[in-house]
Each structure stands twice: as structure tokens, then as C-alpha cells.
C-alpha positions in Angstrom: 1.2 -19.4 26.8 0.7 -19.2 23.0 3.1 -17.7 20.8 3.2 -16.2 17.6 5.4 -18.1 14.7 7.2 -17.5 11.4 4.9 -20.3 8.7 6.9 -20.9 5.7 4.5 -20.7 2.7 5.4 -20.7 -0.4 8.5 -19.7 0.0 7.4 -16.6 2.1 8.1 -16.0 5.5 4.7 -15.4 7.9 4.2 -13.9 10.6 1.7 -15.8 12.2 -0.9 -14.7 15.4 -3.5 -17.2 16.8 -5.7 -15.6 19.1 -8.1 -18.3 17.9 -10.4 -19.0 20.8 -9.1 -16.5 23.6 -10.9 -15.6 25.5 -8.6 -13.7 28.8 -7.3 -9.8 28.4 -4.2 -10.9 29.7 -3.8 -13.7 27.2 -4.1 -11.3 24.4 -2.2 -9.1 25.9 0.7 -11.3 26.0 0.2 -12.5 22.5 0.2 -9.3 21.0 3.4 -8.1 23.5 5.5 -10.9 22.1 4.3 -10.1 18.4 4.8 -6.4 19.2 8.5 -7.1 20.2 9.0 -8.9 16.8 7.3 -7.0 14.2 9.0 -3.4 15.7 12.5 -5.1 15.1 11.8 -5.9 11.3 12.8 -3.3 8.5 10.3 -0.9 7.5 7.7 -2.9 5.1 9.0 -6.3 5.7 6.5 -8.0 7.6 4.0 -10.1 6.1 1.3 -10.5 9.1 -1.5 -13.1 9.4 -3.9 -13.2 12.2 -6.3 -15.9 13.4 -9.4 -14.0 15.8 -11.6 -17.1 15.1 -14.1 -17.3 18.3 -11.7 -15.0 20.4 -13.5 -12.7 22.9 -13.8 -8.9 22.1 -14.7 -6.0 24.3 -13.7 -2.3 24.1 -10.7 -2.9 26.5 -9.5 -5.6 23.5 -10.7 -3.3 20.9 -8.2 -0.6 21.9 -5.3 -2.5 22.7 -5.5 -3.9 18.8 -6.3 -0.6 17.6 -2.8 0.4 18.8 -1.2 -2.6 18.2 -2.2 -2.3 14.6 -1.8 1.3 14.5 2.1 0.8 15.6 2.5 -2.3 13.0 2.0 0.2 10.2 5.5 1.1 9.2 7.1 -2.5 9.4 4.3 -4.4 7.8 3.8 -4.6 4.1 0.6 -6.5 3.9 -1.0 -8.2 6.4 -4.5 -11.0 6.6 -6.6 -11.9 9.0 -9.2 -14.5 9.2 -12.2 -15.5 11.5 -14.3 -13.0 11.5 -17.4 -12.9 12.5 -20.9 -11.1 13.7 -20.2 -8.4 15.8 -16.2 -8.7 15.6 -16.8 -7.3 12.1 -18.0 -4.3 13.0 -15.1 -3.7 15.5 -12.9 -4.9 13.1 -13.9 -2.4 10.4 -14.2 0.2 12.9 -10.4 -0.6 13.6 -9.5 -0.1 10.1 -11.0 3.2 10.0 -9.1 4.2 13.0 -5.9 3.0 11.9 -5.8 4.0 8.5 -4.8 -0.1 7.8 -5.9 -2.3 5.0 -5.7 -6.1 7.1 -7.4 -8.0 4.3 -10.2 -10.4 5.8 -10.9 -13.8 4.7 -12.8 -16.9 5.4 -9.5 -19.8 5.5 -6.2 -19.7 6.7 -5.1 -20.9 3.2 -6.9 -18.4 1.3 -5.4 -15.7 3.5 -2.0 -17.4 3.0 -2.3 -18.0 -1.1 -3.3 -14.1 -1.0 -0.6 -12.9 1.2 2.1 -14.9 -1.0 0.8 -13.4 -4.1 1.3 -9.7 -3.5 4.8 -8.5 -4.1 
């Protein structure tokens, strides 16, 4: 079972989620339980969240259990990146952003998302 980690990165701490290539509900699921039980533990606006979706599997069953996942990361996340998306995942993705009222910033690399992250205060 994949787990989420802390990446050090220039001197920042990162929460890091790679749902890179799932493609099972209850795989997600579990990833997003585990990073749930973290991130709701942090202070208010202390998480700095990255998320790899590269070539995961999206449906509207997935597409609602990130929409609250992201919806209840709000008040313990102070900026967050994700990366590896693509086609149709876009347009659930944006969709997800208007539903949430988050601003996950989207990028092409890991390391771009992390240089970004690191470089917001």
C-alpha cells in the first residue's frame, strides 16, 4: 500500500501524495485516508501539500471523494501543488477547484511544483 511522505526541499517540509498510476477506488481511498489523518492533525495553514495524479484513473465516484478531501484540507493547508494533469482529468480537476473554493496550483514537473511551493511564504 502506498503512503504519503514528508520530502525535504529546500529546507521545507512537503507533504507529499502519489496517486501516480492508480488505478483502484480503494487504493485511493486509502491514500487519501492516511493523508486525511495527517494533514487534520497540523495547525491551521501549516501544510504545504504536493500531489502526483499522473495517469491515475478518475471517475465521478473518485471525483467526489477528492472534492471532499480537498474541501476538508482547506483550513490546515497554506498552499498546495499538484502535478500530472492531463486531458479529461483537467476538466475534473478545475471543476474541483470551483467546488471547493481551493487554489491547488497545477504544473508540469515535480520540481517545478516543488521550486514553487518553497518560494511562497
Amino acid at each position: 500500500m502506498r503512503q504519503p511522505e514528508i520530502i525535504n526541499y529546500s529546507g521545507r517540509r512537503i507533504f507529499f501524495m502519489d496517486f501516480n498510476g492508480l488505478r483502484e477506488v480503494q487504493e485511493i481511498e486509502d491514500l487519501i485516508k492516511q493523508s486525511k489523518d495527517y494533514i487534520r492533525m497540523q495547525p491551521e495553514k501549516s501544510v504545504i501539500s504536493l500531489s502526483n495524479i499522473q495517469g491515475m484513473h478518475f471517475n465521478a465516484e473518485i471525483k467526489n471523494i477528492f472534492s471532499e478531501f480537498i474541501s476538508g484540507n482547506k483550513p490546515y493547508v497554506s498552499h498546495g501543488a499538484v502535478v500530472g494533469i492531463s486531458g479529461l482529468q483537467r476538466i475534473v480537476y478545475n471543476g474541483i477547484m470551483k467546488i471547493t473554493g481551493r487554489d491547488l496550483r497545477s504544473f508540469e514537473t515535480l520540481d517545478l511544483a516543488k521550486e514553487w511551493l518553497v518560494s511562497k511564504n
